[in-house]
C-alpha positions, 0 to 999 in steps of 0.5 A: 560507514556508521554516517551512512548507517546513520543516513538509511536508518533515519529515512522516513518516506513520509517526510520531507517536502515544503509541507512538511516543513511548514508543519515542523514550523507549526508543530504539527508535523508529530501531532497527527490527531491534532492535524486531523482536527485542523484540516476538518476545521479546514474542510469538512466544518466550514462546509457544514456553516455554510450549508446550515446558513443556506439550508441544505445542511440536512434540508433544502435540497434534494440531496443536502450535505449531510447526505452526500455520502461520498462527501462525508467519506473523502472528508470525514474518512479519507483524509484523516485516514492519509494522515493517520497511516503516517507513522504506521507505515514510516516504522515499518519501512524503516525496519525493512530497510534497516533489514535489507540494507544491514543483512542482505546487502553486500557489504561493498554495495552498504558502503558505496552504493547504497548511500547513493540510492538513499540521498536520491530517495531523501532527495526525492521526498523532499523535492520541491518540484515533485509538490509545486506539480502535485500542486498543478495537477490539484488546480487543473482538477479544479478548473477542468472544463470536463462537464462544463467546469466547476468555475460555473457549475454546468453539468453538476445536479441541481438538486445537490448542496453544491449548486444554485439555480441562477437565471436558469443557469446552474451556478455553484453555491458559496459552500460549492465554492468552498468545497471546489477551491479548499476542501478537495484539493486539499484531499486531492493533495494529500492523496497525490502526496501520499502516491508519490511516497509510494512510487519513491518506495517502488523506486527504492525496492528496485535500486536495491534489487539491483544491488548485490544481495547475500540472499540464502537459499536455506532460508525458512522464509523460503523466498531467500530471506526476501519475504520481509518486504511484504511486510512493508506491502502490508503496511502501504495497503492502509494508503490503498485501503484508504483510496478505496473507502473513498472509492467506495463512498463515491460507488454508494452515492451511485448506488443510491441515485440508482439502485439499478446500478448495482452489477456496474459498481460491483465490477467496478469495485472488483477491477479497483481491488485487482489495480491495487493489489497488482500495485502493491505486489507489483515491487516484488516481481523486481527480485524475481531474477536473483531469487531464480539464481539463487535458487538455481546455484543452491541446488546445484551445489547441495547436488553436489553435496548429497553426492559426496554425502551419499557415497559416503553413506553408502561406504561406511553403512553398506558394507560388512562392518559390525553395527557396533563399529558402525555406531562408533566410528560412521560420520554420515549418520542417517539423521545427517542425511535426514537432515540433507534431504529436508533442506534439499525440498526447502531449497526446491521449494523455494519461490520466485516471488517473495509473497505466500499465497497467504499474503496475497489472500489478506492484502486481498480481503484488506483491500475488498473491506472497504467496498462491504458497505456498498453490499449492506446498501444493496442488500438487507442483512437478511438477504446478505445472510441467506446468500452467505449460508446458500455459499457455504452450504 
């Protein structure tokens, strides 16, 4: 029992994998800042050399490097941001799963079939094919034939840092080469790495929903004592915060190519917050079944109690006794029937879904906080105000 204990309580759903590994090589597997500065001495510098020796750093081209806004974002935002939520959302994950495992699962399903789940999980972090296949959705990107391919630049902006004009021809530039080839994919992999964590985690939540839980139906969190996973949700909403900056940087170079764009990129904004808020709150549907037989059962059995509680109200009050006998000798006493009647409406009130109506709320402003630049972008400050007092008002 204390080795299985050992195996859940050490699982991390970011670690694992040959990356991994090869960063516990180099000792930059703890070293998260340190990390963040290598893979922009990786990506982000070199582009900027390259740009400054051709002279579309800050000039040169209609849209130079420094003005490409969804660029600076994915490098200079996004990908630190993937590196930096590691330990965040490792610790917070790890606590959920120590709580779910150690209180709320049966004690045969915590010696038998929990460890089960939680090799496969360890077994799916560390999958080498899961990252040799992130690796060749990365290098398919890269070469995609769609609008002519990056091999040759066709269909890319001539006026941007990332193309040439040669014999007529759109051709990627050295610092395109370099963007295409290093800088995204290594972006790219890290998201696609990050997505996989989270669908191990999905994973996890739904084989342990499958076990036997020793859910309460008297629990002040009124969802069983199953409200603690949001908890964990409300972490890996930092995964989906930082995919939606970089969405949003890439919707504000749209913007200011084309400022007449405005109301499509809003409702694009908007269709991206409703995709991941649906991803993150999606997990707790799994629970749904045993939170509606939990509850189901605990009303019926507190039925039964207030029954035999009632009688026994009605026979020691209700009668011709002295209220001084009364007060000496009754056991249902009114604050015992009190005390019924406010567990029975907690038990009534009990949700099917382990997430308030504040949760979803906040997971909501979290995720919309990344699209408020597009906002100052379109609008001046003084224009955003006057339609906040005119909202208020």
């Amino acid at each position: 029992m204390a080795k299985n204990q050992h195996s859940f309580e050490n699982f991390s759903i970011s670690e694992g994998g040959p990356i991994y590994r090869a960063l516990r090589k180099i000792h930059l597997e703890q070293k998260h800042w340190k990390l963040v500065l290598v893979l922009l001495c990786i990506t982000w510098l070199p582009l900027a050399i390259i740009t400054a020796i051709q002279g579309t750093f800050y000039t040169g081209a209609q849209r130079p490097f420094l003005e490409d806004v969804a660029m600076q974002v994915r490098l200079l935002v996004g990908l630190p941001m993937l590196i930096l939520i590691r330990i965040p959302v490792d610790k917070k994950v790890s606590m959920v799963l120590k709580y779910l495992s150690g209180t709320l699962v049966s004690v045969e399903d915590r010696g038998k079939i929990l460890p089960i789940t939680m090799r496969r999980a360890m077994k799916w972090t560390n999958s080498v094919m899961a990252e040799l296949i992130m690796v060749a959705i990365v290098v398919a990107l890269s070469i995609s034939p769609i609008k002519g391919g990056v091999m040759s630049g066709e269909g890319r902006d001539a006026s941007l840092w990332m193309v040439d004009v040669h014999e007529g021809n759109n051709v990627l530039s050295l610092a395109g080469k370099w963007a295409v080839f290093v800088s995204i994919p290594l972006f790219q992999f890290t998201l696609l790495r990050w997505f996989w964590r989270y669908i191990v985690w999905v994973i996890v939540l739904f084989l342990i929903s499958r076990l036997r839980l020793k859910l309460q139906p008297t629990h002040p969190d009124l969802a069983g004592g199953l409200g603690i996973i949001v908890l964990a949700q409300r972490y890996f909403i930092l995964f989906f915060m930082a995919v939606s900056t970089v969405i949003s940087g890439e919707l504000i170079g749209q913007l200011i190519s084309h400022p007449d764009s405005f109301v499509s990129i809003r409702n694009e904004a908007i269709g991206y917050i409703l995709l991941f808020l649906l991803l993150i709150l999606f997990p707790v549907v799994f629970f749904t079944g045993k939170l509606l037989k939990t509850k189901h059962e605990g009303l019926l059995n507190l039925s039964n109690l207030g029954v035999s509680l009632s009688n026994k109200f009605e026979q020691e009050w209700i009668n011709d006794v002295s209220i001084e006998k009364k007060l000496v000798e009754a056991m249902a006493s009114t604050s015992t029937v009190q005390d019924y009647s406010t567990i029975f409406r907690s038990l009534d009130e009990l949700r099917p879904f382990p997430v308030t109506v504040k949760d979803v709320f906040t997971l909501t402003f979290l995720l919309l906080l990344p699209y408020i630049p597009i906002l100052l972008v379109h609008f001046s400050i003084g224009e955003l105000l006057q339609k906040l007092i005119r909202t208020l008002a």
